[in-house]
C-alpha positions as CSV (number, residue, x, y, z in Angstrom):
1,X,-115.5,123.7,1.4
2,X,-115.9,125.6,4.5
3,X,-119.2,123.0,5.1
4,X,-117.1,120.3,4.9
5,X,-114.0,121.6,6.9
6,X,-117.1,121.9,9.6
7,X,-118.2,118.7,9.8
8,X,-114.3,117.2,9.8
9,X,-114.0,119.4,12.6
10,X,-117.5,117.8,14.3
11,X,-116.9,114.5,13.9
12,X,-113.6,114.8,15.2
13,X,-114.8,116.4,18.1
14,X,-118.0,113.7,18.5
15,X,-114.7,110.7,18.6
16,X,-112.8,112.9,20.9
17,X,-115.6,113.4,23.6
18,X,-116.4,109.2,23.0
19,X,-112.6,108.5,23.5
20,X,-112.0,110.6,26.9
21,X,-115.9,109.2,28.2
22,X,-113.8,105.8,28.3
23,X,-111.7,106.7,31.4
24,X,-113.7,109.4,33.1
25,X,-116.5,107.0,32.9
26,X,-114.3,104.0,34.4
27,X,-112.8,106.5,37.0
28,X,-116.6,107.4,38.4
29,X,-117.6,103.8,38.7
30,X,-114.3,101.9,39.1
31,X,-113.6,103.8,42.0
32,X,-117.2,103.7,43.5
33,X,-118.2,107.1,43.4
34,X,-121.5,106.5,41.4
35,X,-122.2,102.6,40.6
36,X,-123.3,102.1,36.4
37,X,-127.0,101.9,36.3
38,X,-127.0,104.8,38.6
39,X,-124.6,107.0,36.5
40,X,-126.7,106.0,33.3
41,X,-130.2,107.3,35.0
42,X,-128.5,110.2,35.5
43,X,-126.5,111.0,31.9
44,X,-130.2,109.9,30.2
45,X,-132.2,112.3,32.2
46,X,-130.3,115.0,32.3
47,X,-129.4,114.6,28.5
48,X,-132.9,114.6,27.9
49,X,-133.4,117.8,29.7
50,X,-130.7,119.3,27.5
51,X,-132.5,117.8,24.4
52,X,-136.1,119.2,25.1
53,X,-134.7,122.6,26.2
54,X,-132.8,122.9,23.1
55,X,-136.3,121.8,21.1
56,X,-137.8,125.0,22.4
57,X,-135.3,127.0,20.5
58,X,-135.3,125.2,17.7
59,X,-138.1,124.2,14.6
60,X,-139.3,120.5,14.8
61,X,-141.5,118.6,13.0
62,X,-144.5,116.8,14.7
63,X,-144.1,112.9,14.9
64,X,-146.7,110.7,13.2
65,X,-148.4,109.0,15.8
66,X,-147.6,105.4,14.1
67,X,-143.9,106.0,14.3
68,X,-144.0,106.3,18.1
69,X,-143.5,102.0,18.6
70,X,-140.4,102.5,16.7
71,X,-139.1,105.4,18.7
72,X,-139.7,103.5,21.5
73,X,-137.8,100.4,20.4
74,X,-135.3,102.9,19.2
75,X,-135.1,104.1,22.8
76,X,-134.1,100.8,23.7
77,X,-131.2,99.4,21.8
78,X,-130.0,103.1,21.3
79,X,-130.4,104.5,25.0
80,X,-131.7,102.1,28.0
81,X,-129.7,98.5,26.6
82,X,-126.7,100.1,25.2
83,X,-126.0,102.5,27.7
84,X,-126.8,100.0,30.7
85,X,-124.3,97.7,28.7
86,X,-121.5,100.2,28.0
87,X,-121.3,101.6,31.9
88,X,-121.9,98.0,33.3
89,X,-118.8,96.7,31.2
90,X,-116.4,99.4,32.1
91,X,-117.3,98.2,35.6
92,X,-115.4,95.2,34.7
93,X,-113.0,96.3,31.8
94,X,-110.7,98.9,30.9
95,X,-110.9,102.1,29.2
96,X,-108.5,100.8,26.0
97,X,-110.5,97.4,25.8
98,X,-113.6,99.1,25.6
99,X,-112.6,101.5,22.9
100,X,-111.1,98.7,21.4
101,X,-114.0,96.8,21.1
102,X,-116.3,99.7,20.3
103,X,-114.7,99.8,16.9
104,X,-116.5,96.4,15.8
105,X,-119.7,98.4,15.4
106,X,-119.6,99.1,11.3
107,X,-118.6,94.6,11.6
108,X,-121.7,94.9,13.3
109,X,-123.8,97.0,11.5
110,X,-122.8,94.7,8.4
111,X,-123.9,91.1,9.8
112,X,-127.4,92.8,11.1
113,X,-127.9,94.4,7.5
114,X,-127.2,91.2,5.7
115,X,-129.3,89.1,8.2
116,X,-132.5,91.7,8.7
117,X,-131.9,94.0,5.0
118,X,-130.8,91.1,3.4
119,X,-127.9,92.8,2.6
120,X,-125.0,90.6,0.5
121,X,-121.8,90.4,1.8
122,X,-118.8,90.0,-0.5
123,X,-116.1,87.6,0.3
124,X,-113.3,90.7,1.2
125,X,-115.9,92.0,3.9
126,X,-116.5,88.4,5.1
127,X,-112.6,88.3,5.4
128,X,-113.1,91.5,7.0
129,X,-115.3,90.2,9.7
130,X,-113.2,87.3,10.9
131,X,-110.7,89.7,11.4
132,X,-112.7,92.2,13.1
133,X,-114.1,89.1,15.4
134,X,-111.0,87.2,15.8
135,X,-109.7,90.7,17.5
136,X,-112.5,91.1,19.7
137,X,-112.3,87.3,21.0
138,X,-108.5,87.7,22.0
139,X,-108.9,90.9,23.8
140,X,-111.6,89.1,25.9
141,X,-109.9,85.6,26.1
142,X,-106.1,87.2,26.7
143,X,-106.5,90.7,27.7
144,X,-105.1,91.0,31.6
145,X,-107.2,91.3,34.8
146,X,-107.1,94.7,36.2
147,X,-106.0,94.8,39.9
148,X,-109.5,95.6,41.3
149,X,-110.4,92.2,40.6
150,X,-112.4,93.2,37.1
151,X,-113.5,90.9,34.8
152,X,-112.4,91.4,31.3
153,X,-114.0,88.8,29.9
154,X,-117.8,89.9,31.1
155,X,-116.8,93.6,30.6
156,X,-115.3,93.0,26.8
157,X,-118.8,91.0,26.5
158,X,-121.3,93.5,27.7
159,X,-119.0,96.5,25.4
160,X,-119.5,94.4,22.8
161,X,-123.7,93.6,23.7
162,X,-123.6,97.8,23.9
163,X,-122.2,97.8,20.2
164,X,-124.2,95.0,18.5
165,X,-127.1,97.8,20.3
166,X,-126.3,100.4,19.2
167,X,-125.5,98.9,15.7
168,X,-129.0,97.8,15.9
169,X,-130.2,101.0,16.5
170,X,-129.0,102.5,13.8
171,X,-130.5,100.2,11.3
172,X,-133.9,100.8,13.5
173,X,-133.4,104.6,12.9
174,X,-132.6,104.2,8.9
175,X,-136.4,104.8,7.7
176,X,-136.7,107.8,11.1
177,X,-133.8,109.4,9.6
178,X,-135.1,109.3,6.0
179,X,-138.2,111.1,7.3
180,X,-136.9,113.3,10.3
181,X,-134.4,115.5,10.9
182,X,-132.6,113.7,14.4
183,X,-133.2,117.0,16.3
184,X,-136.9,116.0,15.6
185,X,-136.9,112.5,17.8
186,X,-133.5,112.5,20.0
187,X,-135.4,114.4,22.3
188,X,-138.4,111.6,22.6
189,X,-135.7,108.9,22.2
190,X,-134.0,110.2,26.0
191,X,-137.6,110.6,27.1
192,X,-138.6,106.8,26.6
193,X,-134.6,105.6,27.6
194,X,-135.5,107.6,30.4
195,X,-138.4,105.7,31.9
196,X,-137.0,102.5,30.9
197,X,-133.4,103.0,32.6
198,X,-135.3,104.5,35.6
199,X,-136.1,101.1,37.6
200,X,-132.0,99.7,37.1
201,X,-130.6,103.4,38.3
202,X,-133.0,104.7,40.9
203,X,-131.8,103.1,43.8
204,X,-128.0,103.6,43.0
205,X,-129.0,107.4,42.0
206,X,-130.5,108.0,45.7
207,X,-127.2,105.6,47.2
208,X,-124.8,108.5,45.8
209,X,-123.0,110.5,48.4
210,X,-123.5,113.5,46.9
211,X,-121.7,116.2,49.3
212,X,-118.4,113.9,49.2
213,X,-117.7,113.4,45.6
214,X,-114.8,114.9,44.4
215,X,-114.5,117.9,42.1
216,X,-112.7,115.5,39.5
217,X,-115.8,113.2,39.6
218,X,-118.1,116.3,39.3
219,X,-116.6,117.3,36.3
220,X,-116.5,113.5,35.1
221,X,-120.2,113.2,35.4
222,X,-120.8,116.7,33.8
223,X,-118.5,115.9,30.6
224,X,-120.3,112.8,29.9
225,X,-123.9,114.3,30.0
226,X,-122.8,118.0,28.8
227,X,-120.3,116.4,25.8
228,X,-120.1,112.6,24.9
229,X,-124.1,112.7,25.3
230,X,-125.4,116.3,24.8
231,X,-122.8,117.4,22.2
232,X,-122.4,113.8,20.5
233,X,-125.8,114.0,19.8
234,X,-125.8,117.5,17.8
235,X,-122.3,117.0,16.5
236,X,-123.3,114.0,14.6
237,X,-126.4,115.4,12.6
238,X,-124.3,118.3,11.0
239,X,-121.5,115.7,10.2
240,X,-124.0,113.4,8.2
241,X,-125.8,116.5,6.6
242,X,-122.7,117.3,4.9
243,X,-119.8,114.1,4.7
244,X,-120.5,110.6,2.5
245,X,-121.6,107.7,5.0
246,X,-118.1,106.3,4.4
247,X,-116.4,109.1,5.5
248,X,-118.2,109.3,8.8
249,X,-117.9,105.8,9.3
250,X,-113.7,105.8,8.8
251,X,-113.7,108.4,11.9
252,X,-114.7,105.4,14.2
253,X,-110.7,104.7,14.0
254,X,-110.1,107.9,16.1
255,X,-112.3,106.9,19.1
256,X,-109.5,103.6,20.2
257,X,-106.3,106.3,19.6
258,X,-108.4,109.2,21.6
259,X,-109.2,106.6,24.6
260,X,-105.8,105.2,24.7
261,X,-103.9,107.8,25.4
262,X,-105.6,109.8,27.8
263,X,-106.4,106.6,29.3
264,X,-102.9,106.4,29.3
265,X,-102.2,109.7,30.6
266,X,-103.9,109.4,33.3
267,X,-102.9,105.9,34.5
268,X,-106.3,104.6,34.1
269,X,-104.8,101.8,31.6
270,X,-101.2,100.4,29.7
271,X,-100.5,99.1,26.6
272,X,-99.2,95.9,26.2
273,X,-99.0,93.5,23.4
274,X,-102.3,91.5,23.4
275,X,-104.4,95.0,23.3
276,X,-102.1,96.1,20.3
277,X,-102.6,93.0,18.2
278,X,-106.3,93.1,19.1
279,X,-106.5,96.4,17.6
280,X,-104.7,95.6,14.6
281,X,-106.9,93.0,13.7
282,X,-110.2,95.0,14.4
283,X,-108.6,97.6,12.8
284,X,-108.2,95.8,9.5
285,X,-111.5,94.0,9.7
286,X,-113.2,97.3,9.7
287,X,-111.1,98.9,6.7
288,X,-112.0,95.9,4.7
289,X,-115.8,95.8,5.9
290,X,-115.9,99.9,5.7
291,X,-114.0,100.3,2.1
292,X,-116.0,100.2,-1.1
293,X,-115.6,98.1,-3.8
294,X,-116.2,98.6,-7.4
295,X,-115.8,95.2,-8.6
296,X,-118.3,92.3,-7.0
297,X,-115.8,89.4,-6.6
């Protein structure tokens, strides 16, 4: 009981740290402080620093030599593309949007297992993923241009190119995680994200005023990295050790409600009626893709 009171607690936490990276992220490259590609070289590397420092404390098994290629196309639809994505689409979109359309990943995760697993889909979950879609296609074709001349329709796309990413990922990692503990590869995963992100951010990294950023864009930077990478990525393993797939994967519902209102909160976004029916629809789709059946219909 007390296990599983844990790993509530951590999962919450991992949805929390996801929800607030919305707006700090958007406030550090909205407001040109640190442009995306720039502020992703920096959360990877520094990430990865965290990851191998905490390998040295901790016992890790050895990889196999033949599972390095898929670590290192793990590293890229998991780190370098859905990172670069995520960041380049909050350039353009807001904070709710992006949470918003964040949610579509277990819709994702779905379509990719039934294409590449051949996986079948039964006709409530097909329901499910109109839904889910039909959601994500009126935030982007009716949600509202932002006054610094974003554009929601390219930054909705690339959130959503960052999700269909990182719901690839996952499938990628299935067989890794059958065999390693994610302590194990994270570490190698930031290492390879690291060299591939390095030619996008380099320039933008050595652009950075660095004695003239605020304190509030310091401690932006330093929560993404420290928490919604870092701590994310530690959180999540003890969740899955001890809480059913399903379980984890209803928690994904927190992340929109976490991002809108401190988003809200601190001005960074508004609600209005287009993002609210959006989410309702996404929301639904994602029940009815997410919520087992015991009858095949």
């Amino acid at each position: 009981m007390h296990n599983r009171k844990t790993a509530l607690i951590a999962l919450t936490l991992v949805q929390l740290f996801y929800g607030l990276t919305f707006t700090f992220a958007n406030d550090v490259i909205v407001k040109g402080h640190i442009k995306p590609f720039g502020f992703i070289l920096i959360r990877v590397v520094c990430g990865g620093i965290l990851f191998w420092l905490f390998g040295l404390v901790t016992p890790t098994k050895k990889i196999d030599t033949k599972d390095f290629p898929k670590l290192v196309a793990a590293a890229f639809f998991g780190v370098a593309l859905n990172m670069l994505a995520f960041f380049k689409g909050l350039e353009y979109t807001t904070p709710i949007n992006g949470a918003v359309i964040m949610i579509t990943t277990p819709i994702i995760v779905l379509i990719l297992s039934a294409i590449l697993l051949k996986e079948p889909i039964k006709k409530i979950k097909a329901f499910g993923i109109a839904l889910g879609l039909s959601g994500a296609l009126i935030l982007s074709l009716y949600g509202e241009e932002s006054g610094n001349g974003a554009n929601i329709l390219l930054g909705n796309f690339l959130v959503f190119v960052n999700a269909s990413s990182y719901s690839y990922y996952l499938i990628l990692i299935k067989k890794l995680t059958a065999k390693y503990h994610p302590y194990d590869f994270i570490k190698w995963l930031f290492l390879f994200g690291a060299l591939m992100v390095l030619p996008f951010g380099f320039h933008e990294v050595a652009a950075v005023q660095w004695t003239t950023l605020p304190n509030y864009i310091w401690f932006s930077v330093g929560f993404v990295v420290v928490f919604a990478t870092f701590g994310t990525y530690l959180l999540n393993p003890l969740a899955l050790s001890r809480l059913k797939a399903t379980t984890v994967s209803t928690f994904i519902y927190l992340q929109p409600i976490f991002a809108g209102l401190f988003a809200i909160s601190m001005g960074s976004d508004r609600l209005d009626l287009v993002k609210i029916t959006a989410a309702i629809l996404i929301f639904i789709g994602v029940y009815l893709v997410s919520k087992n059946y015991s009858l095949d219909h």
